[in-house]
ZAMARGU-4260 file (C-alpha; in steps of 0.2 Angstrom, whole numbers, plus 5000, padded with zeros to 4 digits):
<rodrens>
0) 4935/5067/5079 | 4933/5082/5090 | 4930/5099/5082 | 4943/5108/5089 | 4956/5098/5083
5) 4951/5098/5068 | 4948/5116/5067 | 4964/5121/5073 | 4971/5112/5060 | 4963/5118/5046
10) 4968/5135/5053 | 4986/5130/5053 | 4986/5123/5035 | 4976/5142/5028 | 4989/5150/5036
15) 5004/5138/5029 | 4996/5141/5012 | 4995/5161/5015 | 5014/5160/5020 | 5016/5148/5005
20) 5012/5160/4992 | 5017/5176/5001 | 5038/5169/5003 | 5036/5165/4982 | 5031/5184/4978
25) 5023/5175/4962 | 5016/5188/4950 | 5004/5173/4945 | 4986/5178/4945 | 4980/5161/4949
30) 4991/5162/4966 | 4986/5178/4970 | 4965/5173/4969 | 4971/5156/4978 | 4979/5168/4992
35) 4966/5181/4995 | 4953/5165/4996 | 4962/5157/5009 | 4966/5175/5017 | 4947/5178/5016
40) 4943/5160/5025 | 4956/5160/5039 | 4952/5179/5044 | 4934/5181/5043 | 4925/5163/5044
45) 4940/5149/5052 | 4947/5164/5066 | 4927/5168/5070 | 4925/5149/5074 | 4940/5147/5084
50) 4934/5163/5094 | 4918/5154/5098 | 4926/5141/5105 | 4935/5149/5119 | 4917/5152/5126
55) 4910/5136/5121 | 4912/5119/5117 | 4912/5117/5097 | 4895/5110/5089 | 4900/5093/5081
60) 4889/5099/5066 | 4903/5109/5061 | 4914/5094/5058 | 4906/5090/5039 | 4910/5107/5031
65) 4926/5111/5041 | 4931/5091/5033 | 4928/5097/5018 | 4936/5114/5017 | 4953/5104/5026
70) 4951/5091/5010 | 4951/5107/4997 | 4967/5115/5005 | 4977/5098/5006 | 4970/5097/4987
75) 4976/5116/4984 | 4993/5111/4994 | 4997/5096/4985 | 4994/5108/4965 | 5006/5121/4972
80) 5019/5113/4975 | 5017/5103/4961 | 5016/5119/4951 | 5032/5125/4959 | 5040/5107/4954
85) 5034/5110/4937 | 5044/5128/4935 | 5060/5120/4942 | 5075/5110/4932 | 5068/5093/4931
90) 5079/5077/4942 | 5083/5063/4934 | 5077/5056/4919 | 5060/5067/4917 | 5054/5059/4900
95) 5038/5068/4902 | 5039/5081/4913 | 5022/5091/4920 | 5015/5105/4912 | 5014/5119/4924
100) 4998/5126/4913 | 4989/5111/4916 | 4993/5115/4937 | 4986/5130/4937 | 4969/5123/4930
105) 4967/5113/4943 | 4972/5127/4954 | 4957/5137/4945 | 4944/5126/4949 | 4952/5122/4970
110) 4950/5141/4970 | 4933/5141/4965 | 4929/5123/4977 | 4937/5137/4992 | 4922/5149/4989
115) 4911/5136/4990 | 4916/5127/5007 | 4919/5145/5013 | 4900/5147/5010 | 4896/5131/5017
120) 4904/5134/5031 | 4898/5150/5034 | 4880/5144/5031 | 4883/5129/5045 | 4889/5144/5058
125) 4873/5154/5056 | 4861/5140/5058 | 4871/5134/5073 | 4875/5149/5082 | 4864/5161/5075
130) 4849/5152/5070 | 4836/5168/5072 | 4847/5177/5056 | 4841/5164/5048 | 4832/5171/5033
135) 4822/5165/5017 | 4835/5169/5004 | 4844/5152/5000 | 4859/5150/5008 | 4874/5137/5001
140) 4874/5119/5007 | 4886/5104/5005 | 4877/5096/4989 | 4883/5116/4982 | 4904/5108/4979
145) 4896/5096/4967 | 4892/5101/4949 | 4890/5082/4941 | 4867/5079/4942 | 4872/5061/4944
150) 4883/5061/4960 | 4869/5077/4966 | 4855/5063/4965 | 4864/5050/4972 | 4871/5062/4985
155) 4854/5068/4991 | 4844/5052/4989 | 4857/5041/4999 | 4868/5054/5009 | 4858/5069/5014
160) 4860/5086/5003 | 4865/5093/5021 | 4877/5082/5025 | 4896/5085/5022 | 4905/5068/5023
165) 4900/5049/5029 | 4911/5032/5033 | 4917/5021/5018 | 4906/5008/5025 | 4889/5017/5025
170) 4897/5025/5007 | 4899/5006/4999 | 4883/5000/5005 | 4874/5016/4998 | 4883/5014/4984
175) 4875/4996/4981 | 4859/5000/4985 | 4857/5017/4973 | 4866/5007/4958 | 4859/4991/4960
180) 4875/4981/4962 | 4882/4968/4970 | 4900/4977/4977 | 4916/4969/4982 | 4920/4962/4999
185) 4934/4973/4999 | 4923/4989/4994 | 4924/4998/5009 | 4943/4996/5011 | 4943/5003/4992
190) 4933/5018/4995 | 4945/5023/5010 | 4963/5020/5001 | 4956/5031/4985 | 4946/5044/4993
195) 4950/5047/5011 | 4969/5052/5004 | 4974/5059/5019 | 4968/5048/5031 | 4955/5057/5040
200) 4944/5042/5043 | 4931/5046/5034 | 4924/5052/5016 | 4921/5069/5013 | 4909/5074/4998
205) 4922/5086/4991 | 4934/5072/4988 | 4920/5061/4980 | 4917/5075/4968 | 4934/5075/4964
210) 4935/5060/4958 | 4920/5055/4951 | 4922/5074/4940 | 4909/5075/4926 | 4907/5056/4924
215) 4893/5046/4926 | 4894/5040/4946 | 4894/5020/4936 | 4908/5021/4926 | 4917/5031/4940
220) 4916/5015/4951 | 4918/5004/4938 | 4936/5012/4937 | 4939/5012/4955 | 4936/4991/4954
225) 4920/4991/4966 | 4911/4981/4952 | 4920/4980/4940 | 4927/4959/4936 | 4941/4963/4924
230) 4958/4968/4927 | 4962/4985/4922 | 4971/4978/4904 | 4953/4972/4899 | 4941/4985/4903
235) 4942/4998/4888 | 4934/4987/4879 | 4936/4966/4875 | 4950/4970/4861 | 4962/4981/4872
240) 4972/4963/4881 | 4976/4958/4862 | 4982/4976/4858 | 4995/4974/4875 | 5013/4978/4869
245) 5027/4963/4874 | 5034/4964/4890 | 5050/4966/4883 | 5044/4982/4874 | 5039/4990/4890
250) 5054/5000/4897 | 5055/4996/4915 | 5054/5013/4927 | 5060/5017/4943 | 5049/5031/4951
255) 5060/5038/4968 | 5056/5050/4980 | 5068/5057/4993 | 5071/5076/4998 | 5089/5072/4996
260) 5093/5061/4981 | 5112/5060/4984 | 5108/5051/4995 | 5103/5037/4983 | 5116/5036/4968
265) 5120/5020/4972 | 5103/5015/4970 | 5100/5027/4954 | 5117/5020/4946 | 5112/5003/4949
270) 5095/5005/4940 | 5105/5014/4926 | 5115/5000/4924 | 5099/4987/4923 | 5093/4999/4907
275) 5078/5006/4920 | 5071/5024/4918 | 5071/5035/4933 | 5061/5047/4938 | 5065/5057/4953
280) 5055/5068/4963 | 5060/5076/4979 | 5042/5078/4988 | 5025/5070/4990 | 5015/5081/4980
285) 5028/5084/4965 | 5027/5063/4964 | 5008/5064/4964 | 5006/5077/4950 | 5018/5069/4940
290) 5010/5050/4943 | 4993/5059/4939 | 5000/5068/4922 | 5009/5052/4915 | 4994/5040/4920
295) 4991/5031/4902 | 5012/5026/4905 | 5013/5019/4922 | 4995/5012/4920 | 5005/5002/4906
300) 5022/4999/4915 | 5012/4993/4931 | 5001/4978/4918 | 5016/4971/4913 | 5024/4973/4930
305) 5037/4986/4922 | 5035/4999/4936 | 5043/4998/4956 | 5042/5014/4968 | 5054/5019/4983
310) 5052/5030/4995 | 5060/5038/5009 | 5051/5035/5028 | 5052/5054/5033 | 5058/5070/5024
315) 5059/5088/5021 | 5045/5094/5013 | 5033/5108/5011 | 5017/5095/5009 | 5016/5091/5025
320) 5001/5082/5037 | 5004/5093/5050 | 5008/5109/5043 | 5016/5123/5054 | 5016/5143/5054
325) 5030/5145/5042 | 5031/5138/5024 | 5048/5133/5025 | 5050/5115/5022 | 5047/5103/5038
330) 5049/5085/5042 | 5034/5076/5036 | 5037/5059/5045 | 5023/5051/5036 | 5029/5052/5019
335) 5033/5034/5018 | 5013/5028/5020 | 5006/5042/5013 | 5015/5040/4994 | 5012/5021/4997
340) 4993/5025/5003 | 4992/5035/4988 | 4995/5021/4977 | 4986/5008/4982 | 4969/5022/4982
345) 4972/5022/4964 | 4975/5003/4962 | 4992/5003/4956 | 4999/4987/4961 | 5019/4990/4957
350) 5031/4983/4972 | 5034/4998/4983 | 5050/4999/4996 | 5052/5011/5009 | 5071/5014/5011
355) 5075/5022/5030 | 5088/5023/5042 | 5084/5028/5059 | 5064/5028/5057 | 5063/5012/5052
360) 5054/5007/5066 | 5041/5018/5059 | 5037/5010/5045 | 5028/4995/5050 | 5011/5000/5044
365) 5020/4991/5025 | 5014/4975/5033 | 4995/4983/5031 | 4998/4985/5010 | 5001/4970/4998
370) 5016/4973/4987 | 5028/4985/5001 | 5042/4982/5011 | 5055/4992/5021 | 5073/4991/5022
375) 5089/5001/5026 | 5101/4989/5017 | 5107/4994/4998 | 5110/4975/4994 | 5091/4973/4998
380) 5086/4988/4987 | 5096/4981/4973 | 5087/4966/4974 | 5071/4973/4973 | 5076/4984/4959
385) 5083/4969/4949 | 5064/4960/4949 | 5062/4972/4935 | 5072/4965/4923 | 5062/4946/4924
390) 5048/4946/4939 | 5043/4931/4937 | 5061/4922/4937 | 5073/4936/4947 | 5062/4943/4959
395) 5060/4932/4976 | 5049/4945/4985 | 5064/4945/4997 | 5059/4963/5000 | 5040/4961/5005
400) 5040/4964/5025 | 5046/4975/5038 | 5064/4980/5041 | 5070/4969/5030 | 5089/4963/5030
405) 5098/4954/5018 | 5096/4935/5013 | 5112/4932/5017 | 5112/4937/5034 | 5097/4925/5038
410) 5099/4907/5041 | 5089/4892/5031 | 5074/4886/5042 | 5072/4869/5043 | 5055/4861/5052
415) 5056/4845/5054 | 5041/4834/5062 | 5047/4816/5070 | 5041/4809/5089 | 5058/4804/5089
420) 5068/4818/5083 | 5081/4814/5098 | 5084/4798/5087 | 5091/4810/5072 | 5105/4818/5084
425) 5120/4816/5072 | 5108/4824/5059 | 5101/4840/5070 | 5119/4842/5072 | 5126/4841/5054
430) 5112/4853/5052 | 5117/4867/5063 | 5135/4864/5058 | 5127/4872/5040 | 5122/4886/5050
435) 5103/4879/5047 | 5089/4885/5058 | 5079/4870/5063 | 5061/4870/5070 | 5058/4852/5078
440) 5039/4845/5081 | 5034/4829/5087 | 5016/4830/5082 | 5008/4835/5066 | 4995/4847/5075
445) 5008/4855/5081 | 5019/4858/5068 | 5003/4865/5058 | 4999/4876/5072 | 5019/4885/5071
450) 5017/4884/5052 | 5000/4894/5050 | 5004/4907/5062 | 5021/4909/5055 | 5014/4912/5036
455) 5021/4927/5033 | 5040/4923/5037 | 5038/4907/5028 | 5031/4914/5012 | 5047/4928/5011
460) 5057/4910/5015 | 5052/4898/5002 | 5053/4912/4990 | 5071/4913/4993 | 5074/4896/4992
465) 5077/4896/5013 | 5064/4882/5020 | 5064/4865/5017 | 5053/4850/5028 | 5056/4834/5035
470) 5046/4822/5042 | 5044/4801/5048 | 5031/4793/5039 | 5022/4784/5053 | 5021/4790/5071
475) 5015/4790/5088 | 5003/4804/5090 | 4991/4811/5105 | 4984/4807/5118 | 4968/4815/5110
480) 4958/4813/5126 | 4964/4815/5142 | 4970/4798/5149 | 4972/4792/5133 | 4984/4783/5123
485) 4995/4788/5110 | 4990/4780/5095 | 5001/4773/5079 | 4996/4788/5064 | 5004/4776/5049
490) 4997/4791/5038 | 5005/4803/5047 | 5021/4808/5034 | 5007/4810/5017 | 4995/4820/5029
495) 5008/4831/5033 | 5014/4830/5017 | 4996/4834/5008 | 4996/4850/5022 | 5013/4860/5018
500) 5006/4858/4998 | 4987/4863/5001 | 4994/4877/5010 | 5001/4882/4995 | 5021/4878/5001
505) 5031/4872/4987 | 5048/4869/4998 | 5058/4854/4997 | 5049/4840/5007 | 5058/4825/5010
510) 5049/4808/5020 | 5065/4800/5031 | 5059/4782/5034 | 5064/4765/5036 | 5050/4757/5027
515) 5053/4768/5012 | 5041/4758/5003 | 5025/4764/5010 | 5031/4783/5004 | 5024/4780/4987
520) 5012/4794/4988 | 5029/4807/4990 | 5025/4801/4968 | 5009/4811/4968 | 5017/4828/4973
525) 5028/4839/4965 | 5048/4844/4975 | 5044/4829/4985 | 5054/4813/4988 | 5057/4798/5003
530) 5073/4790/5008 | 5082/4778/5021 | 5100/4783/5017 | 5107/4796/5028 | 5118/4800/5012
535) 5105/4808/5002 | 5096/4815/5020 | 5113/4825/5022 | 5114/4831/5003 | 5097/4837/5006
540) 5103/4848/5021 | 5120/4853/5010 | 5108/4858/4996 | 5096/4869/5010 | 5112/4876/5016
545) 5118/4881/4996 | 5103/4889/4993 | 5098/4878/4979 | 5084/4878/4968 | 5088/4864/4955
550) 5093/4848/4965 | 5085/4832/4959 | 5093/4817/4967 | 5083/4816/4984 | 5067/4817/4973
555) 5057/4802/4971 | 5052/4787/4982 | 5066/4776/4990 | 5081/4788/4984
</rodrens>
């Protein structure tokens, strides 16, 4: 990170918050204090800095406290706007909507978090650039934003008292050492999603604090799932999975953000007519305030997988990554990932979908969160929004990729593994004349190859009942040396077979054979069957081509 980036954006997000609160002319008290802090930082400790730095290159020790005084005014940011939100007429069906008195608490406390950093900060300056003013009266440190003795003793036995922020690496592994635990694999990538919110690329102790608050630093990780072994439902107490309402009692919910709502009636209507609450937000930081107020519900709803979030890719917004000089809303293209980031930091795992037009190309990074997908099609968003009625029986997880389009725009794949597949021409041709996709192998390394690089396109397939294999029992495979002969693999169709369903692919899988009577295996596995009648091979492509889910009469061996 280099110090001047960073510095010059902190000074562009103190001066979006001083514009911010100045275009409101709020007689609110807490505002004013919040104002003249940020006024008193940006003038006389950010602007001093920046000044410095004309004449020479920025000490890299300044990065820790000005990482932490950027985390407390994205904090600060994100509460007034939810406080503005809070004071406005309520969109959609706000069952529960956010106390604005509960906002301005928080805002107490970011304004009290400011002093601090700003004396932090200012302590960093001196020691750096004027280390002979230096004097015996103690000045503040970075252990000084913490109050909780735990994460303090932690903090300075693990972290340094003089250090300001560390990787979520070096964190988990500190973390394991001070509590004596063995963490997850996953720890790391834990720490990151929950507590670097904004993506900064590291973990500042501000943000610890804020999370870990007044609990004991175990209990705090216990919730954030580092150690912890049982799901959310179970770890209250050993009598809270009993005490879980029916999922039938659970009233599904729709949580949407978009700057511009009208845009999705069809969407809201839709879920209307499915019985599904809605609750509709038009910024980042209105949905986080309300997500973080109605926490006990959507914990719930999310359980008994009652609860699915869309978002728009890029809007208009006043909580913005990059903010500019004026506090009038701006296009915050990474509103998409940072709702969805936001999520998965605090371990809700409800199916999120981007909805965009024409930034959809932009929203690739859902391939790096389970659960998310993208799409600009309604008839996909209905889809996704009808899983919430029965997931388990009406939702395909059609929706979970990238730009996704509709199912009935994509042709049914087909991979079929034969060293003669020439010898099924009148087949390959019925196939494509059912407007199937077929992927043709002579070998089974090779069709394994295709298949495991091609996992994530085949899961999204299967699920909507779009794949389906075929494959010879016996065939001639190789050369495995160079020189050598092809050798007769008589297990060839079972080993194949015994790879799709190890795999975890419960397609259709029909053996196509003369001697149909070494195909007894096709017994020992479930959706499988072997034939010799091209009667019932062409059904099986008419069923693939239909979309079915429920045929029977290939199954079997010798159909």
């Amino acid at each position: 990170m280099d110090p001047l980036s960073v510095l010059t954006t902190v000074i562009s997000t103190a001066k979006f918050l001083i514009d911010w609160v100045d275009a409101r002319k709020s007689q609110e008290y807490t505002l004013s204090d919040i104002q003249r802090t940020v006024r008193n930082i940006h003038g006389s400790v950010l602007c001093s800095l920046l000044d410095k730095s004309s004449s020479q290159a920025l000490d890299p020790r300044i990065l820790g406290p000005l990482e932490t005084l950027h985390d407390i005014l994205r904090r600060t940011q994100d509460h007034l706007v939810g406080w503005e939100h809070s004071r406005s007429k309520p969109m959609g069906k706000l069952r529960a909507a956010i106390n604005p008195w509960a906002i301005l608490d928080k805002l107490k406390t970011d304004e009290k978090k400011l002093m601090i950093s700003m004396q932090i900060l200012g302590t960093a300056m001196i020691a750096i650039y004027s280390p002979t003013q230096s004097s015996k009266k103690r000045r503040a440190i970075p252990i000084d934003i913490s109050s909780n003795a735990d994460l303090r003793a932690f903090w300075m036995s693990e972290i340094g008292e003089q250090i300001s922020y560390c990787s979520a690496e070096f964190l988990a592994l500190a973390l394991s050492r001070y509590l004596n635990v063995q963490t997850k694999a996953q720890a790391k990538d834990l720490l990151a999603l929950r507590l670097d919110e904004y993506g900064a690329g590291c973990i500042t102790l501000a943000n610890f604090d804020a999370f870990v608050g007044g609990r004991p630093l175990m209990e705090a990780m216990m919730e954030l799932g580092l150690v912890q072994v049982l799901p959310f439902a179970e770890r209250s107490d050993l009598g809270t999975k009993s005490m879980l309402p029916d999922t039938n009692s659970i009233t599904p919910i729709l949580v949407l953000v978009d700057d511009n709502p009208e845009n999705q009636l069809e969407t809201l209507e839709h879920a209307r007519a499915l019985g599904v609450d809605r609750y509709v937000f038009k910024s980042t930081a209105a949905a986080k305030n309300w997500i973080e107020w109605n926490e006990d519900m959507l914990r719930q709803a999310d359980q008994m997988n009652r609860l699915r979030i869309m978002s728009d890719n890029s809007r208009w917004e006043e909580d913005i990554d990059s903010c500019q000089k004026s506090p009038e809303p701006s296009m915050n293209l990474r509103a998409g990932e940072t709702i969805l980031r936001y999520l998965r930091g605090r371990q809700y795992r409800a199916p999120v979908l981007i909805y965009a037009g024409l930034s959809m190309p932009m929203t690739n990074y859902v391939l790096q969160y389970s659960n998310s997908g993208s799409t600009c099609y309604q008839e996909v968003v209905d889809s996704f929004l009808d899983g919430l009625l029965d997931p388990e029986k009406a939702d395909d997880g059609w929706w979970r990729d990238y730009d996704v389009v509709p199912k009935g725009s994509v042709k049914p794949l087909l991979i079929w593994v034969d060293d003669d597949i020439g010898g099924h021409t009148f087949s390959l041709e019925y196939a494509k004349s059912l407007n199937i996709e077929i992927v043709p192998f002579v070998t089974t390394d090779a069709a394994k190859l295709w298949i495991t690089s091609n996992e994530i396109i085949l899961r999204r397939m299967e699920g909507a009942h779009l794949l389906r294999f075929i494959s010879d029992n016996s065939r001639l495979e190789g050369p495995f040396y160079v020189g050598g002969p092809q050798q007769l693999n008589r297990g060839a169709g079972k080993q194949f077979l015994e790879f799709v369903r190890s795999n975890g692919y419960l397609s259709p899988f029909l053996i196509v054979c003369r001697n149909v009577g070494a195909t007894r295996y096709v017994c020992d596995h479930e959706n499988a069957g072997s034939t010799r009648d091209p009667q019932v091979l062409q059904n099986f492509l008419v069923f693939l081509a239909e979309r079915r889910s429920n045929d029977n009469s290939w199954k079997g061996c010798g159909t």
